[in-house]
Structures are given as structure tokens and as C-alpha cells.
Legacy VTK file of the C-alpha trace (Angstrom):
# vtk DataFile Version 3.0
C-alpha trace
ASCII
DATASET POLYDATA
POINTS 84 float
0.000 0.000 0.000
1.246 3.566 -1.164
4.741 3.432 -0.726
5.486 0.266 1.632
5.190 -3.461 -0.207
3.587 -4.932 3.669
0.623 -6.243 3.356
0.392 -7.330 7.270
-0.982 -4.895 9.787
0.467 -7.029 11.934
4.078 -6.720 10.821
3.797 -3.738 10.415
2.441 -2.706 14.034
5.546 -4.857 15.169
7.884 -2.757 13.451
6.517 0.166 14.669
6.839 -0.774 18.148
10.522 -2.676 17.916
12.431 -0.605 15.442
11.002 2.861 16.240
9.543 2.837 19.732
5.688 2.925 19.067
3.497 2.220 22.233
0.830 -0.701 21.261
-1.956 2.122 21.605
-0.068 4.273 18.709
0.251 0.798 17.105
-3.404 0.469 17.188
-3.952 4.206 16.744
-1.762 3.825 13.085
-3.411 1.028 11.501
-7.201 2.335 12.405
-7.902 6.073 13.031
-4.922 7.321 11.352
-5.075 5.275 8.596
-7.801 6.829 7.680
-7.371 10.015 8.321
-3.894 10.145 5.996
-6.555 8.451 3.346
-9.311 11.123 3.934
-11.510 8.657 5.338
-12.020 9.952 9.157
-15.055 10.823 8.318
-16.713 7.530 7.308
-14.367 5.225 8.832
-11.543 4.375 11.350
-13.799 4.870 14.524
-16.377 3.091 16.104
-18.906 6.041 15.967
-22.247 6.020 15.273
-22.744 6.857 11.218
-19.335 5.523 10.246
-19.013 2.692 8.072
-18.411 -0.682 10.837
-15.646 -2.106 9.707
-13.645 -3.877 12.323
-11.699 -7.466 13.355
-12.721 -9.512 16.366
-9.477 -10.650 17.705
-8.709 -14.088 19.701
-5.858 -12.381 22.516
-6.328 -11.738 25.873
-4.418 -8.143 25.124
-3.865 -5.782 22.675
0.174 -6.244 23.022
-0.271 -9.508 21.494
-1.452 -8.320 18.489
2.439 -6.228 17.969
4.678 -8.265 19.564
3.766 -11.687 19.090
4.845 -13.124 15.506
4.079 -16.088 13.806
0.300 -16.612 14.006
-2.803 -14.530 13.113
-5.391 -14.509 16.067
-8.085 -13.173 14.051
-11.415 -14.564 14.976
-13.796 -12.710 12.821
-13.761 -9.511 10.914
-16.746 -7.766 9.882
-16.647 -5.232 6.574
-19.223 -2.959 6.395
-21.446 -4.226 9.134
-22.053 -7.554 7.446
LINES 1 85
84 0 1 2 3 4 5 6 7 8 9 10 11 12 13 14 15 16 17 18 19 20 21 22 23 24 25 26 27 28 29 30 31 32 33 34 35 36 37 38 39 40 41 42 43 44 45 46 47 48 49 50 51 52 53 54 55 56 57 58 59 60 61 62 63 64 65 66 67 68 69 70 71 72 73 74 75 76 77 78 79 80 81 82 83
């Protein structure tokens, strides 16, 4: 995507946090909100606010850290696009 060839939020929330110091809540904050607002997409997505588009991943972790620094599997449970 745009200039970076990683295709895995994951990866790329690890990097974040190991090779430039990211907490896991900027981590999270990156790939979600502020994602979309460098796309121009705050508006509709990015959130979980009333009126915005739901687009989210149910995750299988018992915390948020596991999701940047544990490598090697994918926990995710469910993800729903759009509200379906």
C-alpha cells in the first residue's frame, strides 16, 4: 500500500513498536484512526462512531500487546466489513 510493499498490519504494528519505539496504543492508533485520516476517510471510517461505516476485526488475545509483539500466528477470529 502507497509506498510500503507490507501487506500485514500485523508486521507492520511490530515494526513500529521494535524498530522505532511505538506504544501498542499508537500501534493500534496507526493502523485504524490514522489510517484513515492520511486516506481522507475519518469521516466515514476508522472509529467506532455512530454513522461511520463498521468495519472492524474480532481478535482471539487476551491483550492488545499480542497483536504487535507476538509473531508467527494470526489470532483473528472474525472480521466484519461494512457491518455484514
Amino acid at each position: 500500500p502507497g509506498t510500503s510493499p507490507l501487506t500485514s498490519l500485523l508486521l507492520t504494528m511490530n515494526m513500529a513498536a521494535t524498530l522505532f519505539g511505538l506504544t501498542v496504543d499508537e500501534c493500534l492508533a496507526g493502523v485504524t484512526r490514522e489510517a484513515a485520516r492520511a486516506l481522507g476517510l475519518l469521516g466515514q471510517t476508522g472509529t467506532l462512531e455512530a454513522g461511520k461505516s463498521a468495519d472492524l476485526a474480532i481478535w482471539n488475545v487476551e491483550r492488545p500487546a499480542e497483536l504487535v509483539y507476538r509473531m508467527g500466528f494470526n489470532p483473528l477470529h472474525a472480521r466484519i466489513w461494512r457491518g455484514q
